[in-house]
N, C-alpha and C positions, 0 to 999 in steps of 0.2 A: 504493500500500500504506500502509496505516493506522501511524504511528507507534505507540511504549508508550503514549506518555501519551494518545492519541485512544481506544486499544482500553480503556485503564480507563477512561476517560469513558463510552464506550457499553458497557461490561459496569457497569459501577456503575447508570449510567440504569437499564441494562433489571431490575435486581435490585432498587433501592429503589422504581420501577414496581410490579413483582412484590410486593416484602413491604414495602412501605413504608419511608421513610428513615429511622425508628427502628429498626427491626427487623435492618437491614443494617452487620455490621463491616468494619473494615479483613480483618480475619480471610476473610471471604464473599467478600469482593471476591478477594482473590488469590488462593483455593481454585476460583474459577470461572476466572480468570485459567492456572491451574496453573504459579502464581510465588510466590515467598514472598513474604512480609508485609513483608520488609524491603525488595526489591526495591521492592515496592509503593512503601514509603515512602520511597524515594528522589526517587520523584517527585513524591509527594503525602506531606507530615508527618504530615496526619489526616485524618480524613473531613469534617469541614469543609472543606477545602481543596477537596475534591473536590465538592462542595456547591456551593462557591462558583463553579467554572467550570462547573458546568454550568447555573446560574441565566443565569451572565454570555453564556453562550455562548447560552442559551435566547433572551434578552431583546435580541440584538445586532438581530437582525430584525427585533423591536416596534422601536426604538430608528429605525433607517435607516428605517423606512415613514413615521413620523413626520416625518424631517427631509423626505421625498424630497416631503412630502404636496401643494407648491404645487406641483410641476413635472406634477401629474399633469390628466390631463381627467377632470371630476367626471361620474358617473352613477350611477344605483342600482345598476347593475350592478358599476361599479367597488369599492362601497362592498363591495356582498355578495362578492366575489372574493375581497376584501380579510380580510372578517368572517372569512369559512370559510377562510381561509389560518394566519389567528393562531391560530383552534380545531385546526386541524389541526398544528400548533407546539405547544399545550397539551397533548392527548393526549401528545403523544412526550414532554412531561414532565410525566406528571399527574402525578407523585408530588407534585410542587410544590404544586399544584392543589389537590389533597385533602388537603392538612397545610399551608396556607396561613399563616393563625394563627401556629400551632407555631413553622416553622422562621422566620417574619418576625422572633418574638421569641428566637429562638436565635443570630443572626445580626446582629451591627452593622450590619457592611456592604450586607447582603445590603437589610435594613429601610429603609435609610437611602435608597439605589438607588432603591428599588419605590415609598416613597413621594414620591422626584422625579419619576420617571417615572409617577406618579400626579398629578402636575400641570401636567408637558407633557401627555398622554392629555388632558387637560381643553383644554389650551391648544390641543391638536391639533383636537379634535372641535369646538372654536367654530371655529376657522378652518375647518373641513367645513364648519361649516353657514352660514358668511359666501359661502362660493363655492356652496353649492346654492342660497343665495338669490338672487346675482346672474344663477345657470344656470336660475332663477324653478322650481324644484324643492321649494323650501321656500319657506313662508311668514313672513312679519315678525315677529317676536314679537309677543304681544298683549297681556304684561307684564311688567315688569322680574322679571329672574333664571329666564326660564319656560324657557329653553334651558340655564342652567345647571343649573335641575331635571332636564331628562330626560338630560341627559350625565351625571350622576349616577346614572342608573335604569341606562343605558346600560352604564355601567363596573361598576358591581355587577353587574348580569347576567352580563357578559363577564367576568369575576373569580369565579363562582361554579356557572357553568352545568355546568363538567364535573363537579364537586364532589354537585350536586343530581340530576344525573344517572347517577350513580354510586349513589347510593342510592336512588332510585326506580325508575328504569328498570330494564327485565327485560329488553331489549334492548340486542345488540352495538352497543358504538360505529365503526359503519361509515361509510364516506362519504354514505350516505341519512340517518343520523343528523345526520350535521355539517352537513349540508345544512338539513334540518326548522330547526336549533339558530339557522344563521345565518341564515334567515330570520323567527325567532322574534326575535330579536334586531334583525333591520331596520326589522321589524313596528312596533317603536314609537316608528318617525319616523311611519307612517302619517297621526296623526291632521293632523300639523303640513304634510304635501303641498300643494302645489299641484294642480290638476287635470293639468295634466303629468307633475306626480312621481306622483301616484296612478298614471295609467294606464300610468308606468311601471312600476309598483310589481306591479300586476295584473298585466304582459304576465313578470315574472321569476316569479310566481307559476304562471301556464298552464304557463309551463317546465318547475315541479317536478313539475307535477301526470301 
């Protein structure tokens, strides 16, 4: 059974989802709750607070995938597992997602986090692609800084995709969706394969199809 403070975590989630994390008070959150406000705030001072863990609590999963990332056996399969795992982590807080900006500059802490963990993500994805080389899945680079160009393509997509998606798509974000997403996303190690990684690449391809 869910403690207070879990159930206003996931009643807060599902309502700044719903109306965006401007839109939502202290006041909303304990009216859905059917607790007062002071209650509320005994656990949480403000809505920032509550902001805060569930960023923290979002990002504890990217965080451990990262460390766990040499214990693991590299394939393209493992990689897209992986992709469509964090997109599927995004949705549950797109709020975040779609007022990215906003709250980054709202938030010390919150900014300060995202853009370290914006630099292990770098430190993370070259170490990916040191062990697909050795797993002869990737190719050599063919000029200085050409793999830290596409990990850069790489994180901006994956930092913006639910965001773009959100406004153009006319379709539900279902799991066929997250699917198309992350392998739209895998897509552009393509060019950089090997003849192995391709064919691996193809054979997760026939999968979706």
């Amino acid at each position: 059974m869910k403690n207070t403070k879990e159930k206003i975590l996931d009643t807060s989630r599902f309502l700044f989802n719903k109306f965006g994390y401007s839109q939502v008070t202290i006041r909303m959150i304990a009216m859905e709750l059917e607790m007062s406000s002071g209650n509320l705030n005994y656990h949480f001072k403000k809505r920032e607070a509550i902001l805060e863990a569930l960023y923290f609590e979002m990002v504890a999963v990217f965080d451990e995938r990262i460390e766990q990332l040499e214990n693991q056996k590299i394939s393209l399969e493992m990689i897209q597992s992986d992709i469509k795992t964090s997109m599927e982590r995004m949705v549950l807080y797109q709020f975040f997602w779609t007022d990215l900006y906003n709250l980054l500059m709202q938030n010390t802490a919150i900014k300060n986090h995202f853009q370290n963990a914006y630099e292990k993500r770098k430190q993370g994805s070259h170490l990916l692609f040191k062990m697909m080389i050795k797993e002869n899945l990737l190719k050599k680079a063919t000029f200085k800084n050409e793999y830290h160009f596409l990990i850069e393509r790489m994180i901006s997509f994956s930092n913006t995709w639910l965001y773009t998606s959100l406004l153009y798509q006319k379709r539900e974000i279902d799991d066929d969706f997250i699917d198309n997403q992350a392998i739209t996303l895998l897509s552009m190690l393509f060019p950089y394969l090997t003849e192995l990684g391709k064919g691996d690449f193809e054979k997760l391809i026939l999968d979706e199809i």
